[in-house]
N, C-alpha and C positions, 0 to 999 in steps of 0.2 A: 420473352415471347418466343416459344421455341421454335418455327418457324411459320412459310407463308402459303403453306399446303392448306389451310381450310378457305382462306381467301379465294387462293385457282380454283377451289372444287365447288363454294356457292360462285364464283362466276361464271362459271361454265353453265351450273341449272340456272341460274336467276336468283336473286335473294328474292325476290316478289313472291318467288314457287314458295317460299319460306315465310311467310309473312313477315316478315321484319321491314321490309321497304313495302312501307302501307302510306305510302304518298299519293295514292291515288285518296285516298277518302279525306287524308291534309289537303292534295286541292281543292275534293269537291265544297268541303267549308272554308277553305280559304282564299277563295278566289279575289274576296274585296272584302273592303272592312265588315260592308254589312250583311255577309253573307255567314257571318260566325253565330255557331249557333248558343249560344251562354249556357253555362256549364255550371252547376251548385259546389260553396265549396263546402266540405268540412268544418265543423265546428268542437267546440270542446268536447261536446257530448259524446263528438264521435270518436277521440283517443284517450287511452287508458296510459299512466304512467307507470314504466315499472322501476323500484329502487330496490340497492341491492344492500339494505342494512349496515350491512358489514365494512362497506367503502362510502368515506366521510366524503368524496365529491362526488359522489352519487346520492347521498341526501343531501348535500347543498342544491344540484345541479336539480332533482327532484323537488324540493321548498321554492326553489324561484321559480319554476317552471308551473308550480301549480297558483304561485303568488300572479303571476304575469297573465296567463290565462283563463286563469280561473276555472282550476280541474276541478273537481267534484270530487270528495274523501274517497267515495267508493272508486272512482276511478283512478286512485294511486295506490300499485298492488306492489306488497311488501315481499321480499323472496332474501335470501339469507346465504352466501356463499362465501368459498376463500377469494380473495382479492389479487392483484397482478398477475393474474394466467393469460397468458394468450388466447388458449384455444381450452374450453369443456371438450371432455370425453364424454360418447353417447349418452352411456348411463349418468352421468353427473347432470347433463342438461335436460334427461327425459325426468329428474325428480325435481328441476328448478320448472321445467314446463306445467308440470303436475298441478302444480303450487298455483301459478300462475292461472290456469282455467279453471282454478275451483273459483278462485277471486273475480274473472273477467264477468263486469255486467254483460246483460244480452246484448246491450243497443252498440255496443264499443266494434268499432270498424278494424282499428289499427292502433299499434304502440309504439311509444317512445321507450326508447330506456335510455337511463342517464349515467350510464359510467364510461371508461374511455376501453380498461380492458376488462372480461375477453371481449375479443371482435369476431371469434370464428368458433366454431361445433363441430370439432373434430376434422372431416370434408368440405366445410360445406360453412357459408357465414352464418355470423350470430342473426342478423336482420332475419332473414331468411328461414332459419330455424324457427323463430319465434313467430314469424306470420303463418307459417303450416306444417311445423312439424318436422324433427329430425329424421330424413329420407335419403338414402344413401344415390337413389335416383337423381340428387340433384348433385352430385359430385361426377367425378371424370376423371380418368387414368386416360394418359397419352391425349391425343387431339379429338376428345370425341365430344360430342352436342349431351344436354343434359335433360331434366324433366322441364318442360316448358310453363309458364303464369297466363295462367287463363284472364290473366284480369288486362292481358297484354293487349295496348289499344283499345281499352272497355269504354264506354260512356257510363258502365257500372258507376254509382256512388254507395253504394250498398256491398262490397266484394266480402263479407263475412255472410252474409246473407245471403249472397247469389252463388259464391266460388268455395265458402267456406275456410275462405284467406283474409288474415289478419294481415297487412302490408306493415312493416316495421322498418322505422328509423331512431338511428344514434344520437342525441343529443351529445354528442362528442367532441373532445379539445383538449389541447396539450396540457389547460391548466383551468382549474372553475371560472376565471376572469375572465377569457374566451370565448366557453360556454355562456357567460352572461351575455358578452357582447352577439354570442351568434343569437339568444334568445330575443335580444329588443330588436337585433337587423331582422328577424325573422317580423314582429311586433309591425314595428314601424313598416312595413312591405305592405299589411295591406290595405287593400281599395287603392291606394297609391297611383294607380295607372301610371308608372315608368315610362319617361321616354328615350329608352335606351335602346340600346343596340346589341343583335348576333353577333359570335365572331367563330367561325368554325375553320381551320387550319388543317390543312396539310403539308405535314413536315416531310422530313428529309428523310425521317425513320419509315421505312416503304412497311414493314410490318405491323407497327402501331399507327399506321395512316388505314388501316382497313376498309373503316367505315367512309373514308374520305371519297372513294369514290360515287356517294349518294349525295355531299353536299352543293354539289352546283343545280340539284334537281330542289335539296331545299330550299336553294333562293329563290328559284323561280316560284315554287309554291305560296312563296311567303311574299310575292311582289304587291306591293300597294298595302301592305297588313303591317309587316314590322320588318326595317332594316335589319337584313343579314349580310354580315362579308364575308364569302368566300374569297381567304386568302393563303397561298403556296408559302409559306414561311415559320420557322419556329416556334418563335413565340410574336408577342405584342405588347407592346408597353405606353404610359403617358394617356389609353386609351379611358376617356372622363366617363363613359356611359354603359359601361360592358353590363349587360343584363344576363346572359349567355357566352359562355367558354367552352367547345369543345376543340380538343389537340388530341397527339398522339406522339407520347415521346414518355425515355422513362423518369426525367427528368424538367421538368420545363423552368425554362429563366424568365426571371423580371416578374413573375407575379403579382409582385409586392409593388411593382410602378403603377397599377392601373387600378381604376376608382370604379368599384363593384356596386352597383346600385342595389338596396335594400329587396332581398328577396334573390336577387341572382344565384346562376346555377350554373358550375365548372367541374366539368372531370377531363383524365384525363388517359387516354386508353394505355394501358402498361400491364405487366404480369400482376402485378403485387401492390398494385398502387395504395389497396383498401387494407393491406396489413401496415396498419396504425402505427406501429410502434417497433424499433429494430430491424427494420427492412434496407434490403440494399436498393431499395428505387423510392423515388417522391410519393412520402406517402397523402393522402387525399385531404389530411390535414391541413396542408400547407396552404391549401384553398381555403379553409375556413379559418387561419389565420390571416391570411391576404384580403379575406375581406366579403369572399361569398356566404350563401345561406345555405347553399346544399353542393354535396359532390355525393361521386359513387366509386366504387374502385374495387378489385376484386383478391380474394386474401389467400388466393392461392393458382398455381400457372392456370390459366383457362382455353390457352390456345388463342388466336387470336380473330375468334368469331367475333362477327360485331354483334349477333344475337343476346352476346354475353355482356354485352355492353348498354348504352344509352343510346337509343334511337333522337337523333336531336329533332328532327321532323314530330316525329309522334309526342313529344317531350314538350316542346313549344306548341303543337295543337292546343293539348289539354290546360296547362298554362295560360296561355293567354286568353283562355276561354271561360278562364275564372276557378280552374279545379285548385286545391291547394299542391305545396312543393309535394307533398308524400303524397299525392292522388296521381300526380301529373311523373313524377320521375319511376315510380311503380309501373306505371300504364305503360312506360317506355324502354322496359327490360324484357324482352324475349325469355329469358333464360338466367334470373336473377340467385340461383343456388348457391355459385361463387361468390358475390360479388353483396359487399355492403353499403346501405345508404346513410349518409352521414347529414343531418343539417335539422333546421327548425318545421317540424311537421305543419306546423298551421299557416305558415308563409301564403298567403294568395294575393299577391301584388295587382292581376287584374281580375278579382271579383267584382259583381257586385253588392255593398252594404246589405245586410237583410234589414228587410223594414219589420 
């Protein structure tokens, strides 16, 4: 995180002037339980799977993923690439796009894709790409803000329709057995109504705590709705009901001590968290090894905006409102160009059943 110059400069305006601290409209529904207003979530219909031929756990991770949910033929769209890249060059991923939206039915909101790498497009993440397109607008030299996600804070459930934005996440993991297990944690989440718990930390690392200054505003929003701790410490361990992890470190310990309820959602704010694979800092992986259903992390320096990051307010609005993990983690990135979503897209722990 190169340094704490974008922090002093949204302090000085407001994040509010910025819309990312949109906790005014978190209280105005969250005031009491009954004052939320239920939110639809997502269903198969509405994600398209993409497999990449060529890489054999990416047709496993695509087969169980269509067995488990029950995707629809036409909505697993085939595309054909070389295999272990990190990162597509422009042109390489504007003729895998191509490919892609000849394939995408009308009605498909948003995508899965099922391999581990690439994770980034040249600038700018794979997610990201694949929801709207390779745009150099959404990259950044030195400390600067990028193109912003209209669907940022939406009650949209329609964002192809309304924004002409595809929201994309990774079905990703260190190894297919992982990815199984993240698909049935994603599975067994929902209607579940959890009764777990926030834990939102500020650490010790003053530059990766950025966003920290807005979490003593989300507990009060979230008082009487659902347990949140704001706590000044590094990590957390032995913790039975974590539903919610956010921290700010490049590194964080004990992950692996604490029991993730089906459907939970952990990142954790760092440069590099979201480049997957070879990176000198924890990468977002290690969350969905330990036991969560979604993280986010970003696969190149982003400066340490919290725009570029996960709004946890906005993030548990939509959530617990019944949106699913890819409607609700989407909704809560500002500025998601850097930065990739990693976990089980149909996850919605508090919906409610369609009758």
């Amino acid at each position: 995180m190169c340094n704490l110059k974008p922090l002093a400069k949204w302090a000085s305006v407001g994040f509010a002037s910025m819309g990312w601290l949109l906790l005014i409209s978190v209280g105005s529904t969250l005031q009491a339980q009954s004052a939320i207003r239920a939110l639809p979530a997502w269903t198969a219909k509405e994600i398209a799977v993409i497999v990449n031929d060529r890489d054999p756990q990416s047709v496993q991770v695509a087969k169980y993923y269509q067995e488990k949910r029950k995707i629809l033929p036409d909505q697993i769209i085939h595309v054909n690439f070389k295999t272990g890249l990190q990162s597509l060059s422009e042109a390489e991923f504007a003729a895998i796009k191509q490919q892609v939206d000849k394939q995408t039915p009308a009605n498909v909101q948003g995508y899965a894709l099922t391999w581990l790498l690439p994770f980034r497009v040249d600038c700018m993440s794979i997610t990201t790409a694949f929801a709207v397109g390779f745009d150099k607008a959404f990259c950044a030299t030195d400390c600067n803000e990028t193109r912003r996600n209209p669907y940022f804070n939406s009650v949209s459930s329609r964002p192809y329709n309304d924004f002409h934005w595809r929201p994309t996440i990774a079905l990703a993991a260190k190894d297919y057995a992982t990815v199984r297990q993240l698909i049935d944690r994603g599975i067994a989440s929902d209607y579940s109504k959890p009764k777990g718990s926030a834990y939102l930390l500020k650490t010790t690392d003053r530059a990766r705590s950025s966003r920290a200054v807005f979490f003593p505003e989300v507990v009060k929003k979230f008082d009487a709705v659902f347990p949140v701790n704001y706590l000044q410490k590094n990590f957390i361990e032995k913790r039975p009901d974590v539903m919610f992890y956010f921290t700010g470190l490049m590194h964080v310990q004990r992950i692996d001590r604490n029991n993730y309820l089906p459907g939970a959602v952990a990142d954790h704010l760092t440069s590099t968290g979201g480049v997957l694979t070879g990176g000198s800092q924890m990468s977002i992986l290690e969350w969905i090894g330990a036991g969560a259903t979604g993280s986010y992390g970003t696969v190149v320096e982003p400066c340490n905006f919290p725009e570029k990051f996960s709004n946890p307010g906005v993030l548990m609005d939509y959530y617990l409102r019944g949106n699913t993990l890819i409607e609700a983690y989407w909704k809560s990135v500002a500025e998601p160009g850097q930065g990739i979503f990693v976990g089980e897209p149909l996850a919605k722990p508090f919906a409610k059943p369609v009758q």
